[in-house]
C-alpha positions in Angstrom: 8.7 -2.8 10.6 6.1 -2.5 7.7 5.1 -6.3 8.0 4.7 -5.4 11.6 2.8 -2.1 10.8 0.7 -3.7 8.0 -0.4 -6.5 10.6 -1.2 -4.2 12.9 -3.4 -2.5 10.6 -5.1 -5.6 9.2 -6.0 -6.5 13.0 -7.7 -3.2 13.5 -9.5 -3.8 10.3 -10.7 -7.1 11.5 -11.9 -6.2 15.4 -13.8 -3.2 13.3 -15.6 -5.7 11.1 -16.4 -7.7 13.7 -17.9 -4.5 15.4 -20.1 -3.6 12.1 -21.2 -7.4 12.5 -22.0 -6.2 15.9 -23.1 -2.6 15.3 -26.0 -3.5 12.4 -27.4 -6.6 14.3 -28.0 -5.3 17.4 -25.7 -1.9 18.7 -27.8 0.6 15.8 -30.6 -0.3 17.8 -30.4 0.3 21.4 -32.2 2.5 23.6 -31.8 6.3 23.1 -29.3 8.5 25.4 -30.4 11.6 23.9 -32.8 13.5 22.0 -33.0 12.8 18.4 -31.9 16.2 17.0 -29.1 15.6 19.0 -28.3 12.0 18.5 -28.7 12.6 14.5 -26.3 15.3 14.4 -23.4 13.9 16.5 -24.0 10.6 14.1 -23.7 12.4 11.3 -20.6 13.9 12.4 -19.2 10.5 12.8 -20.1 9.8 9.5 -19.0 12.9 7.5 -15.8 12.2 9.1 -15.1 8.6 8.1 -16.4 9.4 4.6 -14.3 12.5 4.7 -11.5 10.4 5.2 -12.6 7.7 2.4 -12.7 10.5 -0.2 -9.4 12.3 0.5 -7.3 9.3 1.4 -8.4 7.6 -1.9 -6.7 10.3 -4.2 -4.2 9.6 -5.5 -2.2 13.2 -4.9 -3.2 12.5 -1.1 -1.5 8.9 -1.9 1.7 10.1 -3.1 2.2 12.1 0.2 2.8 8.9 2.2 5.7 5.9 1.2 3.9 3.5 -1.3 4.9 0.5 1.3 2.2 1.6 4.1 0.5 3.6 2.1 -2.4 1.0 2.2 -2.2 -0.3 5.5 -2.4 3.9 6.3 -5.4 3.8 4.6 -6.6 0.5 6.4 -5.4 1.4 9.7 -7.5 5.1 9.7 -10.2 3.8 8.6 -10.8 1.4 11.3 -10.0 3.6 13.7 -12.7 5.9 12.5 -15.1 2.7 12.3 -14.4 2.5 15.8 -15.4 6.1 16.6 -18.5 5.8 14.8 -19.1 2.7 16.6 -18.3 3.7 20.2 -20.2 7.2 19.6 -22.8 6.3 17.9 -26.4 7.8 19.2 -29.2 5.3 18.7 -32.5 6.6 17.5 -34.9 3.8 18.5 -38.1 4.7 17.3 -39.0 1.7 15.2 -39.8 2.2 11.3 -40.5 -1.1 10.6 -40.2 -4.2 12.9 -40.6 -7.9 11.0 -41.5 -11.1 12.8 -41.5 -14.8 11.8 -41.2 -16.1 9.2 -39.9 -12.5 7.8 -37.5 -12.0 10.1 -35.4 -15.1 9.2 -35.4 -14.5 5.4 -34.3 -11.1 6.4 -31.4 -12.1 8.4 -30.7 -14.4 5.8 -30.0 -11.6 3.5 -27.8 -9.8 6.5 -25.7 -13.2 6.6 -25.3 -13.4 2.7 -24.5 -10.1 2.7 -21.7 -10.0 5.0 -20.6 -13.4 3.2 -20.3 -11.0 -0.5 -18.3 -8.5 0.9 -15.7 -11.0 2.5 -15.3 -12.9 -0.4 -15.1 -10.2 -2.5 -11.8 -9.4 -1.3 -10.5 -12.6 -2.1 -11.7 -12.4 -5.6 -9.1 -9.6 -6.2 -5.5 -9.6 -4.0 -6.7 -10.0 -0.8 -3.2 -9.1 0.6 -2.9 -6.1 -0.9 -6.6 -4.5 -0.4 -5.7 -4.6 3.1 -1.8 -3.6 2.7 -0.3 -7.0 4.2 2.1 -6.6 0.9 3.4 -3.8 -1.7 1.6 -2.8 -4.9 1.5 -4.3 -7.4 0.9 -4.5 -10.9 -3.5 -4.5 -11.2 -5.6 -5.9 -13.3 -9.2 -5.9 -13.9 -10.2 -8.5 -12.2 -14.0 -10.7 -14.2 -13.7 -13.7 -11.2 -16.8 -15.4 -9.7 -18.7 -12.3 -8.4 -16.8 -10.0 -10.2 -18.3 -11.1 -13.5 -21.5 -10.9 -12.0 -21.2 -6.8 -11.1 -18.3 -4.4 -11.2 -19.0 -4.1 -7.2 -19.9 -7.1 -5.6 -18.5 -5.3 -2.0 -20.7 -2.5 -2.3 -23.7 -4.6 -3.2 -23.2 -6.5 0.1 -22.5 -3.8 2.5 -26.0 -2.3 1.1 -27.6 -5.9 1.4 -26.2 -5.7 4.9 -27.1 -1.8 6.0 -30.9 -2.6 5.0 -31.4 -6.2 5.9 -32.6 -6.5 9.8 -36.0 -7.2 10.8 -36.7 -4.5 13.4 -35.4 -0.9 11.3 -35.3 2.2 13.8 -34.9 5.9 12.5 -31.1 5.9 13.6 -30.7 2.7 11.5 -32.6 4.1 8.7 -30.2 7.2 9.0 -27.2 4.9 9.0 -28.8 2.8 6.0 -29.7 6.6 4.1 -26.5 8.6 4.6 -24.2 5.0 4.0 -26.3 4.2 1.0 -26.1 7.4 -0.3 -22.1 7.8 0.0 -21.4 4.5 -1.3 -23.3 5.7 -4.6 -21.1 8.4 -4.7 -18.4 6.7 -4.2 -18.9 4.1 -7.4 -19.0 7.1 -9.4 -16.1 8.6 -8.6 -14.3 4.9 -8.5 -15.7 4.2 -12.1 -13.9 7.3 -13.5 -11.1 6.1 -11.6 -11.0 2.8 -13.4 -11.9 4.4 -16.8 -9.0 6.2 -16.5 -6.5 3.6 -15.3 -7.3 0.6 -17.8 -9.1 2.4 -20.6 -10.7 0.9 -23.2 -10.6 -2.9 -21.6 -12.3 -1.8 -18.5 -15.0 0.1 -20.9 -15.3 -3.6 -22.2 -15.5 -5.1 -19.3 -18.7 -2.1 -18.1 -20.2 -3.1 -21.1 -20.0 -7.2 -20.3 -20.9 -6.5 -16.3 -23.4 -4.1 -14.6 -22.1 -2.0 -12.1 -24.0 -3.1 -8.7 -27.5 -5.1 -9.5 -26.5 -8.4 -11.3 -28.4 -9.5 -14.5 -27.8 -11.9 -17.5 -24.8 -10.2 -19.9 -25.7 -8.5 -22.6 -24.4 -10.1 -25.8 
């Protein structure tokens, strides 16, 4: 029943990456159904409550409320779910901010692809089995791999590469790109004293090795 459960889970979390594929290509972008005070407000609903989520489900006395074997794929499943909602319910604001056409345009998409390409294999760099919940805890480690010892956050750095990269931006893109950008920010922060507390003074080594989102030669 948990294999089941986790695989359950792991399927949502793949038909909602799919739909972020989806959703920042072409979706973000459509015509408008209502006005923009209104659109904007019921989109940042939708997001306040999928990064409501993100920030209570990822501490660790919210954690111990659930069995440690689906306890992840809990975590996986819920937030795809909420993915969905903001997905389905999400109120385009088309007036265009910027719009870029060829040559730009491919570059930029280009970006989009490589971006999308970072965060997927990012999860293979650590256990991509247990990120999603497909099997128990285990024992972690700080993991330096491939893009790992380029920056502390290679998945962050992608999904950013990937909410700003599109040739034609609209204001309810841009809004996506702002509030997304600004909670993923937060989020290192509060993940970085996380890992400072778990591992101590080899992931204070590691911080001073690796930067935390921007890549650039290691400092000696």
């Amino acid at each position: 029943m948990r294999l089941l459960y986790a695989a359950v889970a792991y399927a949502a979390f793949l038909l909602s990456s799919v739909w972020a594929v989806w959703f920042l290509a072409v979706t973000a972008d459509r015509p408008a159904r209502h006005s923009a005070p209104v659109a904007l407000a019921v989109d940042g609903l939708l997001l306040l409550a999928f990064a409501a989520h993100h920030t209570i489900a990822a501490r660790d006395r919210f954690k111990r409320l659930l069995p440690a074997a689906i306890e992840r794929s809990t975590y996986v499943l819920v937030a795809s779910l909420l993915l969905f909602a903001v997905f389905g319910w999400w109120q385009p604001v088309p007036a265009t901010v910027w719009r870029a056409g060829a040559p730009w345009s491919v570059a930029i998409w280009a970006v989009f692809a490589a971006g999308w390409l970072i965060v997927v294999g990012s999860t293979f760099m650590v256990d991509h089995a247990e990120f999603f919940g497909l099997t128990g805890p285990k024992n972690q480690e700080i993991s330096s791999r491939l893009l790992y010892s380029l920056c502390r956050h290679p998945m962050m750095l992608g999904l950013l590469m990937t909410f700003w990269a599109t040739p034609h931006m609209t204001a309810g893109h841009l809004f996506f790109a702002v509030a997304s950008s600004a909670y993923i920010a937060v989020g290192i922060r509060f993940e970085e004293r996380a890992l400072r507390a778990r591992f101590g003074a080899a992931y204070e080594d590691y911080a001073r090795q690796v930067p935390a989102l921007i890549p650039w030669p290691r400092r000696v």
